[in-house]
One Martini backbone bead per residue (centre of mass of N, CA, C, O) as a GRO file, in nm:
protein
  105
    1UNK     BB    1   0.104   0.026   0.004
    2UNK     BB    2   0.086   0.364   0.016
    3UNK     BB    3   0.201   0.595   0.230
    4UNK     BB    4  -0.053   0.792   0.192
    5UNK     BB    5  -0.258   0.584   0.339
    6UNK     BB    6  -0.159   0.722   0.604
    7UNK     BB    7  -0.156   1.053   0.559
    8UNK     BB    8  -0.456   1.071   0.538
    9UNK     BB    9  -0.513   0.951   0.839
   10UNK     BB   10  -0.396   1.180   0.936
   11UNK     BB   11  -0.516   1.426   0.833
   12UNK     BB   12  -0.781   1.334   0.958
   13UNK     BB   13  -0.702   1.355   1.273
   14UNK     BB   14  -0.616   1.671   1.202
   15UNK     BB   15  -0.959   1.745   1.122
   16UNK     BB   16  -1.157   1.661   1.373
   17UNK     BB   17  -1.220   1.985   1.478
   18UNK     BB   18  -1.305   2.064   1.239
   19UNK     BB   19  -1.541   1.906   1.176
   20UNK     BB   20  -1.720   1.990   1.411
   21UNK     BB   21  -1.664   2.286   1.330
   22UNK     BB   22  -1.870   2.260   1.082
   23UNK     BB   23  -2.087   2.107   1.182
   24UNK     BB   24  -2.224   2.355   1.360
   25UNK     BB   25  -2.263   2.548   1.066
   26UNK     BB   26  -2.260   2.296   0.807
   27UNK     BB   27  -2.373   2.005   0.801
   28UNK     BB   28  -2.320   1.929   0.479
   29UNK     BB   29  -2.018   2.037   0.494
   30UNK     BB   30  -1.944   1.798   0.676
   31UNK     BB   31  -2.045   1.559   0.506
   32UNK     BB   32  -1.872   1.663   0.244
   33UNK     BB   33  -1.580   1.588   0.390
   34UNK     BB   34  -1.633   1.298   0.495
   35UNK     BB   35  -1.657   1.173   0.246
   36UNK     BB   36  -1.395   1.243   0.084
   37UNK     BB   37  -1.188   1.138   0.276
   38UNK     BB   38  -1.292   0.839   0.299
   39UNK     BB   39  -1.226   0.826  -0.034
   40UNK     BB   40  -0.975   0.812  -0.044
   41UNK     BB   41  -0.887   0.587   0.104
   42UNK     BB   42  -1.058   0.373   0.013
   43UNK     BB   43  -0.938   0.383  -0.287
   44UNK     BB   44  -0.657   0.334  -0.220
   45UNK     BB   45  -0.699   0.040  -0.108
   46UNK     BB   46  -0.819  -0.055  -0.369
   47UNK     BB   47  -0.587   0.047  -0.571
   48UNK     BB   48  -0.372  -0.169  -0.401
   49UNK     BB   49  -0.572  -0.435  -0.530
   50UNK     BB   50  -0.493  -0.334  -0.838
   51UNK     BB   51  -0.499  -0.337  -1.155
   52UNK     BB   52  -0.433  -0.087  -1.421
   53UNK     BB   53  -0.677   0.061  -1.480
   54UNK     BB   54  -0.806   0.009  -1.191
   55UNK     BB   55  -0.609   0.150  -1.036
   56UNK     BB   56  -0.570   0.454  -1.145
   57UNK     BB   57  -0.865   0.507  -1.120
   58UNK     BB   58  -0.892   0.492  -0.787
   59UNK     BB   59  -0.629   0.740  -0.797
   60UNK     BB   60  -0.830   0.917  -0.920
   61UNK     BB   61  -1.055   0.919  -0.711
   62UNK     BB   62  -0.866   1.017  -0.492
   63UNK     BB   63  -0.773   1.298  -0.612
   64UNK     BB   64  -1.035   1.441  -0.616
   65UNK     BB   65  -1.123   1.350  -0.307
   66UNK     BB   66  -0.895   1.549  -0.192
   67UNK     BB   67  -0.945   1.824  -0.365
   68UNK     BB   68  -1.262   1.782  -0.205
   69UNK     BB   69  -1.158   1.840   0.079
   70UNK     BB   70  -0.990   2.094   0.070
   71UNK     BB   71  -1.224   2.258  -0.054
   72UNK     BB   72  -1.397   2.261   0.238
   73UNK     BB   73  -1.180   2.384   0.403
   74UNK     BB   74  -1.166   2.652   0.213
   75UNK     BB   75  -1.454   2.716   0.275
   76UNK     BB   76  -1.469   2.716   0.574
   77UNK     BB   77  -1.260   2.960   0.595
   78UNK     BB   78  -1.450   3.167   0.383
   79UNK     BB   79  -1.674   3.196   0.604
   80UNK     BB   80  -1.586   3.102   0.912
   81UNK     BB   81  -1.630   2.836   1.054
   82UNK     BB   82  -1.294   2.925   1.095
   83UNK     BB   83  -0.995   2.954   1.049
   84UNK     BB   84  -0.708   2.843   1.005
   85UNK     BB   85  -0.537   2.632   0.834
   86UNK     BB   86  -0.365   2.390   0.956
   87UNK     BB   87  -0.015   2.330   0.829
   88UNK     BB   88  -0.052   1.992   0.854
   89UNK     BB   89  -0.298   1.954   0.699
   90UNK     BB   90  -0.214   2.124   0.440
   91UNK     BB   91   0.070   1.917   0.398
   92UNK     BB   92  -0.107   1.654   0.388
   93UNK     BB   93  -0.262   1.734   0.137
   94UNK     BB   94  -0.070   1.806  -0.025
   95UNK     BB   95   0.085   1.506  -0.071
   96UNK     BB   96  -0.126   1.356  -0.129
   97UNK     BB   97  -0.200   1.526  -0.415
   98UNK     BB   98   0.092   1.471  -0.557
   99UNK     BB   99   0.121   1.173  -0.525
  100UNK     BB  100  -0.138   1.115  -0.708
  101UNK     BB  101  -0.089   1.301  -0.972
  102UNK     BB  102   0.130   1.067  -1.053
  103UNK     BB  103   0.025   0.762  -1.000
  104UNK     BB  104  -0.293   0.859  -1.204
  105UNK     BB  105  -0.156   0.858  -1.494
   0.00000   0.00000   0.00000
């Protein structure tokens, strides 16, 4: 599996109080944050146990949804329903959408 599949589950863990505090500002953006975030995960695991075509697509839909991630956090930063996101959540975000970037071509 591919280290990003770890850097992804802790960007989840760092953006735990983030998630919380939006989702009492924004239940939908609330969810469609924890759905993407979900997604990356899932894909990724998904993508790392096939092979050749079915692989990339799994690798593309995860990068889809990494950037659908960090869009939610920074609509709610936008919004106002939190602070600046914090710099942990998003060098682990700008990673895991880099290394997704390479590999899903």
């Amino acid at each position: 599996m591919l280290s990003v599949y770890e850097d992804m589950l802790g960007a989840i863990a760092g953006m735990r109080a983030v998630v919380a505090a939006i989702e009492r500002r924004d239940a939908d953006l609330g969810r469609q944050l924890r759905r993407a975030a979900s997604s990356v995960v899932l894909n990724l695991a998904e993508g790392s146990g096939s092979f050749g075509r079915v692989r990339t697509q799994r690798y593309r839909t995860a990068l889809g949804s990494a950037r659908e991630t960090l869009a939610c956090l920074r609509t709610a930063e936008a919004f106002g329903y939190v602070g600046s996101l914090d710099a942990g959540v998003a060098g682990a975000m700008n990673k895991v959408i880099g290394t997704l970037v390479r590999v899903a071509r």
